[in-house]
Every structure is written in C-alpha cells, then in structure tokens.
Biopython code that builds the backbone (N, CA, C, O; Angstrom):
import numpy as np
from Bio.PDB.StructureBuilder import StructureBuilder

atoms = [
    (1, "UNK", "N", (339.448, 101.698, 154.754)),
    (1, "UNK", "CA", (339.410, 102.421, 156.008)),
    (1, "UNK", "C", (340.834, 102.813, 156.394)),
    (1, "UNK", "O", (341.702, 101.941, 156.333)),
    (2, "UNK", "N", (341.174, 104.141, 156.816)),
    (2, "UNK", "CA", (342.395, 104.445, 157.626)),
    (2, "UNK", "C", (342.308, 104.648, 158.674)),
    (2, "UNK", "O", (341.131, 104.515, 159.010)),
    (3, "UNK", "N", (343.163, 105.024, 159.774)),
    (3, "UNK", "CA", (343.536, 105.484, 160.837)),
    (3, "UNK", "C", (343.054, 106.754, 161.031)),
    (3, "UNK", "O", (343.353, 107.667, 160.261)),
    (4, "UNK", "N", (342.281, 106.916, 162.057)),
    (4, "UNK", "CA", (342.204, 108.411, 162.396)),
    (4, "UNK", "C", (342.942, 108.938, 163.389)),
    (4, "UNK", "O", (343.512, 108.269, 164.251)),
    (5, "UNK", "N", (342.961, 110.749, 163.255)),
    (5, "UNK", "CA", (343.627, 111.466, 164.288)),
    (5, "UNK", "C", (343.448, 110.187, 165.958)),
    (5, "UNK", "O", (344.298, 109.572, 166.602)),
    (6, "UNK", "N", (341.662, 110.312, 166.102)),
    (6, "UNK", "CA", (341.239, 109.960, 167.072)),
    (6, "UNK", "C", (342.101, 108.426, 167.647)),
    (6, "UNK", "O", (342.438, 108.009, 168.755)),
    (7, "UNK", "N", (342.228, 107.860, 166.102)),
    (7, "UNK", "CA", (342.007, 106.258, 166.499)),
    (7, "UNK", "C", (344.150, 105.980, 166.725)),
    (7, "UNK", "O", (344.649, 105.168, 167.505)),
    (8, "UNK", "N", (344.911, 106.894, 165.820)),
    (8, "UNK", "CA", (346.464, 107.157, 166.636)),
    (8, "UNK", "C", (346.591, 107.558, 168.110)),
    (8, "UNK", "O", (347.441, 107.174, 168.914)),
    (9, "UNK", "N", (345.432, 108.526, 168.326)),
    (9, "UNK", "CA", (345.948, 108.572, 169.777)),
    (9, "UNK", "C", (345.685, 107.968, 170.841)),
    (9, "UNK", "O", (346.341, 108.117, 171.872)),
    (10, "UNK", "N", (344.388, 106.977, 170.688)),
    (10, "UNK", "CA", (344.027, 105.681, 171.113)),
    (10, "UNK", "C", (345.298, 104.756, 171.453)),
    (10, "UNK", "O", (345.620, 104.396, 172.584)),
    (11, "UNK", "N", (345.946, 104.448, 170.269)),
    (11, "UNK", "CA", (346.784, 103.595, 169.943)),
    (11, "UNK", "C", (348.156, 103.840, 170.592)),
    (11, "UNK", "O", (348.834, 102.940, 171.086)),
    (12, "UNK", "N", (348.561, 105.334, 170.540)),
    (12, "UNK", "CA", (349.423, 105.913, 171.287)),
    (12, "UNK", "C", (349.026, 105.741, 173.106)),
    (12, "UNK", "O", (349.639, 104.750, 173.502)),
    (13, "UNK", "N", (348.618, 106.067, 173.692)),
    (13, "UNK", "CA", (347.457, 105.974, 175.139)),
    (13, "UNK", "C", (348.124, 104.198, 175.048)),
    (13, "UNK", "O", (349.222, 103.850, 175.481)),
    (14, "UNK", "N", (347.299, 103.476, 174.499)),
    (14, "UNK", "CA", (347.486, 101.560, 174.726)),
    (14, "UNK", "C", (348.882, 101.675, 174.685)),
    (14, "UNK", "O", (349.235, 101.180, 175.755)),
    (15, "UNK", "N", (349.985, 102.072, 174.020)),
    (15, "UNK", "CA", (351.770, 101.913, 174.179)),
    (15, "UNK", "C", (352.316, 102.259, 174.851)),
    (15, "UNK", "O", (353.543, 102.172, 174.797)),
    (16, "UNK", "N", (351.321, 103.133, 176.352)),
    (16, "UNK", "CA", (352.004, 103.525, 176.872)),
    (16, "UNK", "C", (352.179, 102.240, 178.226)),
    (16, "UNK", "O", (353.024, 102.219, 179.121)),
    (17, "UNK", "N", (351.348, 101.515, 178.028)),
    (17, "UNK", "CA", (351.087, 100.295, 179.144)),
    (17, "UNK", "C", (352.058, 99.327, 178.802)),
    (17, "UNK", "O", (352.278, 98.731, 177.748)),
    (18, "UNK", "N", (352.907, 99.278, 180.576)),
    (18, "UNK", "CA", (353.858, 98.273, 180.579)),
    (18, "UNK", "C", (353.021, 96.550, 180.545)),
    (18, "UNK", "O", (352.214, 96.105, 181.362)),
    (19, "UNK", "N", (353.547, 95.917, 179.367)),
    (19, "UNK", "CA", (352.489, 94.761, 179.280)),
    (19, "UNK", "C", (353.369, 93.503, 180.076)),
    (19, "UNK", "O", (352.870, 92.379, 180.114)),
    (20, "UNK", "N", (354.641, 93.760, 180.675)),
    (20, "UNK", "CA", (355.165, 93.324, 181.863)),
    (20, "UNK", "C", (354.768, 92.397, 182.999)),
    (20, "UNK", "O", (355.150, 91.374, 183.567)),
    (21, "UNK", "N", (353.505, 93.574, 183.032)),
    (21, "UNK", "CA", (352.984, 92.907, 184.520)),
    (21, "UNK", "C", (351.418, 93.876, 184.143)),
    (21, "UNK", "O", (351.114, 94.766, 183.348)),
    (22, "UNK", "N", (350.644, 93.005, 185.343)),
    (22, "UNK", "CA", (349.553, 93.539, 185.333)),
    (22, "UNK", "C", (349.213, 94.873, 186.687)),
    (22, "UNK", "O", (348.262, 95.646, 186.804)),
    (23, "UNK", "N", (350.364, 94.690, 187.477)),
    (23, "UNK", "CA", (350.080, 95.745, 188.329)),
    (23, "UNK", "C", (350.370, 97.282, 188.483)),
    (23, "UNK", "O", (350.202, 98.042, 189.436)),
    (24, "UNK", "N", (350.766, 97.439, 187.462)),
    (24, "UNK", "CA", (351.422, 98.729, 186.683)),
    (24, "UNK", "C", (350.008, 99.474, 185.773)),
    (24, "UNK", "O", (349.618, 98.801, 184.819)),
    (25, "UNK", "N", (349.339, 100.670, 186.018)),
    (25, "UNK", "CA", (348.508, 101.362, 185.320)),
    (25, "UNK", "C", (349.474, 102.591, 184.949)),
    (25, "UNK", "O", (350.633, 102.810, 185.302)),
    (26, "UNK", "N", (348.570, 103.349, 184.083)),
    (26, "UNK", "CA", (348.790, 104.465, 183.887)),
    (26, "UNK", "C", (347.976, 105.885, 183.966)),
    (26, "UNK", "O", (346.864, 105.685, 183.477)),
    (27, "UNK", "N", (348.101, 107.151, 184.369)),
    (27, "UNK", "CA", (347.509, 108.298, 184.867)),
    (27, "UNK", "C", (347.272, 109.576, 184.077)),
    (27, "UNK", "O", (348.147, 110.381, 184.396)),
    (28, "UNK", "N", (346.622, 109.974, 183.371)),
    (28, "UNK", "CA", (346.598, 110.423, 182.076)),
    (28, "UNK", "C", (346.051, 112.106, 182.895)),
    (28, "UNK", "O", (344.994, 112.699, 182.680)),
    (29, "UNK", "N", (346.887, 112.417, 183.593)),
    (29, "UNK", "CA", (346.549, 114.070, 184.226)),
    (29, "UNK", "C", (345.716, 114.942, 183.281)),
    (29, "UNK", "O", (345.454, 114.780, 182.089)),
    (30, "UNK", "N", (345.293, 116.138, 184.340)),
    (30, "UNK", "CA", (344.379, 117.032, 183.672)),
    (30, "UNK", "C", (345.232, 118.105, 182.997)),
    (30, "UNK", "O", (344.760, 119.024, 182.328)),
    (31, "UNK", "N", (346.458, 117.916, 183.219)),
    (31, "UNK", "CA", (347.699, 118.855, 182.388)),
    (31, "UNK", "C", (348.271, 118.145, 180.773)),
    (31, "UNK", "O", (348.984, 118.708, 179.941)),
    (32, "UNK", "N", (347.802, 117.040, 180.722)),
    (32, "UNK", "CA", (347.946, 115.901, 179.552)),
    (32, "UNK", "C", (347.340, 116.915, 178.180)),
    (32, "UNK", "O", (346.316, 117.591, 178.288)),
    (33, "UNK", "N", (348.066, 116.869, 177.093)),
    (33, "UNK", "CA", (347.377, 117.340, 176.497)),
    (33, "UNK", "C", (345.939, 116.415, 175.953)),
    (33, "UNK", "O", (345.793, 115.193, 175.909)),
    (34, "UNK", "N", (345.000, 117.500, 175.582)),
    (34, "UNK", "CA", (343.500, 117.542, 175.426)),
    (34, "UNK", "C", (343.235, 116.125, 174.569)),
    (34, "UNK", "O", (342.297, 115.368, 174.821)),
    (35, "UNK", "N", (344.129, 115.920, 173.614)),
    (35, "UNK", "CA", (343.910, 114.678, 172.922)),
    (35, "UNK", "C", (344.243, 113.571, 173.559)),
    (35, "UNK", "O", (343.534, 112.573, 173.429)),
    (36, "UNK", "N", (345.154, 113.556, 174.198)),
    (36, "UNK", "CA", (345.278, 112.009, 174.818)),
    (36, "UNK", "C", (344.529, 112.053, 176.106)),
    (36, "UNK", "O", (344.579, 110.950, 176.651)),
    (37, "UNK", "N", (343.807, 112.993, 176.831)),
    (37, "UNK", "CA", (342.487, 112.941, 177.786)),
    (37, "UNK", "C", (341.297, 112.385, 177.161)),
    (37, "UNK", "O", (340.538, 111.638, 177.777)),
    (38, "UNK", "N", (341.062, 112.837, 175.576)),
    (38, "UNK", "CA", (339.971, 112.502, 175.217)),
    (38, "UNK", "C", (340.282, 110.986, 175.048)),
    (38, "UNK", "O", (339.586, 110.329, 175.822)),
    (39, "UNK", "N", (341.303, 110.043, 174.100)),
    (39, "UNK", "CA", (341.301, 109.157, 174.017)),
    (39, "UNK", "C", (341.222, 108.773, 174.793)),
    (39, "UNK", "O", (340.202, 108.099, 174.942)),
    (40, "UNK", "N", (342.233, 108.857, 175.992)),
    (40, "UNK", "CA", (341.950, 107.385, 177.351)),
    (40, "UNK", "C", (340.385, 107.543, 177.365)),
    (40, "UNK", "O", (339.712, 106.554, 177.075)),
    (41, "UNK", "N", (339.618, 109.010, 177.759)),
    (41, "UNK", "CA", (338.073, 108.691, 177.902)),
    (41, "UNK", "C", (337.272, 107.805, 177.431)),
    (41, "UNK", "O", (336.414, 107.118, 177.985)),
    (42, "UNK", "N", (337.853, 107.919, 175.639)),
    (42, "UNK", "CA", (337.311, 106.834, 174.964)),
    (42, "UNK", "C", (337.640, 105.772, 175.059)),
    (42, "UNK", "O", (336.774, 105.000, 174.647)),
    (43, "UNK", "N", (338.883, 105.104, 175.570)),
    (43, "UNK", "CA", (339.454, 103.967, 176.015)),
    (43, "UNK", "C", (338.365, 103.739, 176.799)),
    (43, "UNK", "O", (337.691, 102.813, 176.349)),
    (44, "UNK", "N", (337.901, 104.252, 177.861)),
    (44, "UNK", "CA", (337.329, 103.659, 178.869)),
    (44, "UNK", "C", (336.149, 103.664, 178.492)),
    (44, "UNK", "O", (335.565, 102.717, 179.019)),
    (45, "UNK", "N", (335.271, 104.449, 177.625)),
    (45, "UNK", "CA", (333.633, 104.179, 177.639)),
    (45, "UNK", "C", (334.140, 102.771, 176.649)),
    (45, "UNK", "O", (333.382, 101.807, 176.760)),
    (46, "UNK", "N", (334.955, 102.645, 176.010)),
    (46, "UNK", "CA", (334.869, 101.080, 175.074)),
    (46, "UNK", "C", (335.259, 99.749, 175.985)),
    (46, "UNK", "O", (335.130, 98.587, 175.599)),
    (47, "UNK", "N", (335.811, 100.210, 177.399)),
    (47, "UNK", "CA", (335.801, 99.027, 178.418)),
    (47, "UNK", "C", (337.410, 98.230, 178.633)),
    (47, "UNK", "O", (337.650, 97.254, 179.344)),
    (48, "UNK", "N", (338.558, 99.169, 177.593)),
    (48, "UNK", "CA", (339.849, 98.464, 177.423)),
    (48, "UNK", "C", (340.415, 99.079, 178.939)),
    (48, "UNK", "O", (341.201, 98.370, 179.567)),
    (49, "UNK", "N", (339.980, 100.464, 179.530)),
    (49, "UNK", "CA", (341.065, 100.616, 180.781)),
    (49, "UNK", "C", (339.708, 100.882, 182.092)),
    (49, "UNK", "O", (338.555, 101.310, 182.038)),
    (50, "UNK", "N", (340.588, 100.375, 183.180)),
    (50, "UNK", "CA", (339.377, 100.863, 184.440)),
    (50, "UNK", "C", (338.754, 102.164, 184.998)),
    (50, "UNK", "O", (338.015, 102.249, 185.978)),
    (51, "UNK", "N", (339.245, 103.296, 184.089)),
    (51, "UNK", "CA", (339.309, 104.777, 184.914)),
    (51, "UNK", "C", (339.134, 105.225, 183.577)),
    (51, "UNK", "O", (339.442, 104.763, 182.478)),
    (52, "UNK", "N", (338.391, 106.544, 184.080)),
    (52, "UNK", "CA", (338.566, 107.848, 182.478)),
    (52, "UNK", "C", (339.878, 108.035, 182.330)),
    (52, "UNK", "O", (340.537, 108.280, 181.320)),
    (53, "UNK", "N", (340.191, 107.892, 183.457)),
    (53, "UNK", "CA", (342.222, 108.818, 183.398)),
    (53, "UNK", "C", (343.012, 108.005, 183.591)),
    (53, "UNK", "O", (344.103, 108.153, 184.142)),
    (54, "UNK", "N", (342.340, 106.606, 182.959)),
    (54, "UNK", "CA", (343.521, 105.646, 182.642)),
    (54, "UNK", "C", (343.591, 104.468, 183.808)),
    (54, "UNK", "O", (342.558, 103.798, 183.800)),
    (55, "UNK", "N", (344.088, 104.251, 184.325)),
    (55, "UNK", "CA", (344.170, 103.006, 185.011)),
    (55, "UNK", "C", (344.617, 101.198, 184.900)),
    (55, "UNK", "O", (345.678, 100.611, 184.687)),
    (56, "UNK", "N", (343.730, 100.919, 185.068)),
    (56, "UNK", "CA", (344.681, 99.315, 184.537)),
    (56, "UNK", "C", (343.966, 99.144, 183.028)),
    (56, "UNK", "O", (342.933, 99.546, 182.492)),
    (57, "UNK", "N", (344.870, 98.490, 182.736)),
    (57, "UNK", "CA", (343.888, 97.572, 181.272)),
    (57, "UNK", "C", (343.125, 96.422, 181.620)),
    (57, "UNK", "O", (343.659, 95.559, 182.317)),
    (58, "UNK", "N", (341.450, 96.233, 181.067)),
    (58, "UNK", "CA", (340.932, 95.428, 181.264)),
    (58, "UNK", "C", (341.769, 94.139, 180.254)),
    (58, "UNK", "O", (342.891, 94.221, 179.756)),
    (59, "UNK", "N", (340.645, 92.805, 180.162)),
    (59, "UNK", "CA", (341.099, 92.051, 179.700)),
    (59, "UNK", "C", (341.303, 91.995, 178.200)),
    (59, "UNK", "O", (342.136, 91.330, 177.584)),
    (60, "UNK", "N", (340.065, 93.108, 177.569)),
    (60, "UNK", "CA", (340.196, 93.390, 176.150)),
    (60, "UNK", "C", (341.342, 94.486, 176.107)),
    (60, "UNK", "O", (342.202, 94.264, 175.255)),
    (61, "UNK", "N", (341.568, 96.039, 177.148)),
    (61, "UNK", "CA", (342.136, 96.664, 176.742)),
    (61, "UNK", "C", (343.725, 95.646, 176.380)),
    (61, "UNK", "O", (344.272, 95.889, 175.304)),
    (62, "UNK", "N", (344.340, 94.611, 177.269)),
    (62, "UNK", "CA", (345.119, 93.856, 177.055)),
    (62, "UNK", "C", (345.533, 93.411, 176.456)),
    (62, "UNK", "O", (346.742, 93.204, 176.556)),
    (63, "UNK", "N", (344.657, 92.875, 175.221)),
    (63, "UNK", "CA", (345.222, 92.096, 174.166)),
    (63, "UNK", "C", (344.810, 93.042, 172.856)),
    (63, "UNK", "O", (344.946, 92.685, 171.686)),
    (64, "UNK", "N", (344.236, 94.423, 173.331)),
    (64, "UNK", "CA", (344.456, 95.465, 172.115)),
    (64, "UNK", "C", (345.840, 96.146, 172.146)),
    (64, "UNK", "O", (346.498, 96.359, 171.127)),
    (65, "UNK", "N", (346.212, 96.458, 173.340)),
    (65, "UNK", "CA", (347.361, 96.698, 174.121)),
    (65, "UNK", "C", (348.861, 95.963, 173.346)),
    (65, "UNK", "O", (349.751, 96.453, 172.651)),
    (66, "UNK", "N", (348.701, 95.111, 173.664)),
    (66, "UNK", "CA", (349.153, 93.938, 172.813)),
    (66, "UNK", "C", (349.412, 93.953, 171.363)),
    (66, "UNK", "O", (350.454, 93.622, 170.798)),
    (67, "UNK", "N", (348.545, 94.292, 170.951)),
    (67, "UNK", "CA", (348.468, 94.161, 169.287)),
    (67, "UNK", "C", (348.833, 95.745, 168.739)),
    (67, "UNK", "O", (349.371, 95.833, 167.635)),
    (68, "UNK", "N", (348.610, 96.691, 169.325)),
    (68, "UNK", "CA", (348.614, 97.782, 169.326)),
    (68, "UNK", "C", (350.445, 98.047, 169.397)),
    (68, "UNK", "O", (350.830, 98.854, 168.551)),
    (69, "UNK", "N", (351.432, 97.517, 170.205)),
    (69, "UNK", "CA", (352.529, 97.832, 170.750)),
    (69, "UNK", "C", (353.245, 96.710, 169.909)),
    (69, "UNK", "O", (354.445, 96.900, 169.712)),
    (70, "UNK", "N", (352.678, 95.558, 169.380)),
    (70, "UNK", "CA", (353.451, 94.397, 167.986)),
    (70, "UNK", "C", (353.383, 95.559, 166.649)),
    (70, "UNK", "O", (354.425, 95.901, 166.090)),
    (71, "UNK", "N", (352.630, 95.863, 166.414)),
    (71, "UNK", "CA", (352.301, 97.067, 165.542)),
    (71, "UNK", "C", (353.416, 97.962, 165.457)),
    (71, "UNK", "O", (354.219, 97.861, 164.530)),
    (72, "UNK", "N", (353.525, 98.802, 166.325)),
    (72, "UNK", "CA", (354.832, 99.780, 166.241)),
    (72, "UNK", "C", (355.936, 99.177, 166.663)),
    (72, "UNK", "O", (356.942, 99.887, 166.659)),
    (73, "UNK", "N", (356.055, 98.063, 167.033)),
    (73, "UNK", "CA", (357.291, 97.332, 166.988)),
    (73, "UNK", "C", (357.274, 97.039, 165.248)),
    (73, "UNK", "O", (358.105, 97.766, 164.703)),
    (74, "UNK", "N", (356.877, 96.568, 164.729)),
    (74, "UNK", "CA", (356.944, 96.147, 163.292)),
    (74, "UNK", "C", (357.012, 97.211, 162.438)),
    (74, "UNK", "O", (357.525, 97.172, 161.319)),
    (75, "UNK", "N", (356.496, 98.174, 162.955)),
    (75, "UNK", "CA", (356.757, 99.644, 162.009)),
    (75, "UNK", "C", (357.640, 100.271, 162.090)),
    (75, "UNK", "O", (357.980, 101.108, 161.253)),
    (76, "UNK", "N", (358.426, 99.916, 163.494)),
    (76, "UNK", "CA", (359.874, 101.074, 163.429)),
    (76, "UNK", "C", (360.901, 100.173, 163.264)),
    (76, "UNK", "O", (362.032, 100.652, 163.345)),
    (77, "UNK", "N", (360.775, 98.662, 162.995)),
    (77, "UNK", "CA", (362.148, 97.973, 162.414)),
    (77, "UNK", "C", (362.874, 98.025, 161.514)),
    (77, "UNK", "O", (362.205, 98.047, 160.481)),
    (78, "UNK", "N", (363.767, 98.054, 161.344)),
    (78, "UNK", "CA", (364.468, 98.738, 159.850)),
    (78, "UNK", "C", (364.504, 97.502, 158.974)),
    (78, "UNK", "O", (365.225, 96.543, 159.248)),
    (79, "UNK", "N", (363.575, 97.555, 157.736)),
    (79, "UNK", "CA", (363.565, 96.357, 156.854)),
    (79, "UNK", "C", (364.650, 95.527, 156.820)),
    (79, "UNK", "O", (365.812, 95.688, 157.193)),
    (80, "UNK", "N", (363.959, 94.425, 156.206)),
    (80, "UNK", "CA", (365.187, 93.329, 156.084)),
    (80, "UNK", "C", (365.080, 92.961, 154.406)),
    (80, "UNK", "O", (364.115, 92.578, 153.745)),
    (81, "UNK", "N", (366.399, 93.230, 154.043)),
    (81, "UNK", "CA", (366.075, 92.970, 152.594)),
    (81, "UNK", "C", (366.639, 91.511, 152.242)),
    (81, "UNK", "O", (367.578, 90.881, 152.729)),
    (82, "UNK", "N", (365.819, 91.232, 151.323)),
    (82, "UNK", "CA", (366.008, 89.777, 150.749)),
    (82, "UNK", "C", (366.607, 89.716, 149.555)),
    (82, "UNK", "O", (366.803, 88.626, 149.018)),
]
sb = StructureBuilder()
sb.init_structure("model")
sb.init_model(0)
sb.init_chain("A")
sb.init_seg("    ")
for serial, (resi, resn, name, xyz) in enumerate(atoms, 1):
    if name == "N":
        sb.init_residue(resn, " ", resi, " ")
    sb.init_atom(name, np.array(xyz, "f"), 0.0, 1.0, " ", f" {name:<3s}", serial, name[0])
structure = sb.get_structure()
C-alpha cells in the first residue's frame, strides 16, 4: 500500500495542529485550496477534528496528529551516518 494524493493531504491538514496545547484549532477557509477543504472534510466524517473546516482535534485526531508530525520530523532530518 502507498500514500495517496488524498491520504498526503490528510496528513498535511493533521501538521498543521499546534500539539502544544489543546486550545489552539485550526480554520481551513472557503479560499483554502479545494484539496485541503476536501481533506479536513474527510478529517471530520472519520471523527479526528470537531468541524468540516477544521477545528479542534478529537482524541483520535490527536494521537494521529501526533504520529503524523513524528513522521515528517523523521523525514526531513538529515541522516546520520554510521
């Protein structure tokens, strides 16, 4: 299985959440481009954020959130050679 268009911009959408704090959402405007409207949508019919247009992260979006943002931390580190 790979990554889809759909399932990067998912993933992109979850990195954008400060995992800081919990009182911080995010607002995914109707000027947003078309793909990252559709993802948050899909974010939300799967139950990870409170709003179509983004909002807080539930308790799952959280620890996808999470795993999602260890991810591109680990992908943009510049190897360590042994």
């Amino acid at each position: 299985m790979v990554y889809t268009a759909e399932m990067l911009e998912e993933l992109n959408v979850l990195c954008l959440f400060n995992l800081a704090t919990t009182q911080e959402g995010i607002k995914v405007h109707s000027s947003a481009a078309p793909e990252k409207i559709a993802a948050t949508q899909r974010l939300f019919a799967r139950g990870l954020v409170t709003q179509q247009d983004g909002g807080y992260l539930t308790g799952l979006g959280r620890d996808a959130a999470e795993h999602a943002q260890s991810l591109l931390t680990i992908l943009t580190t510049e190897t360590i050679e042994t």
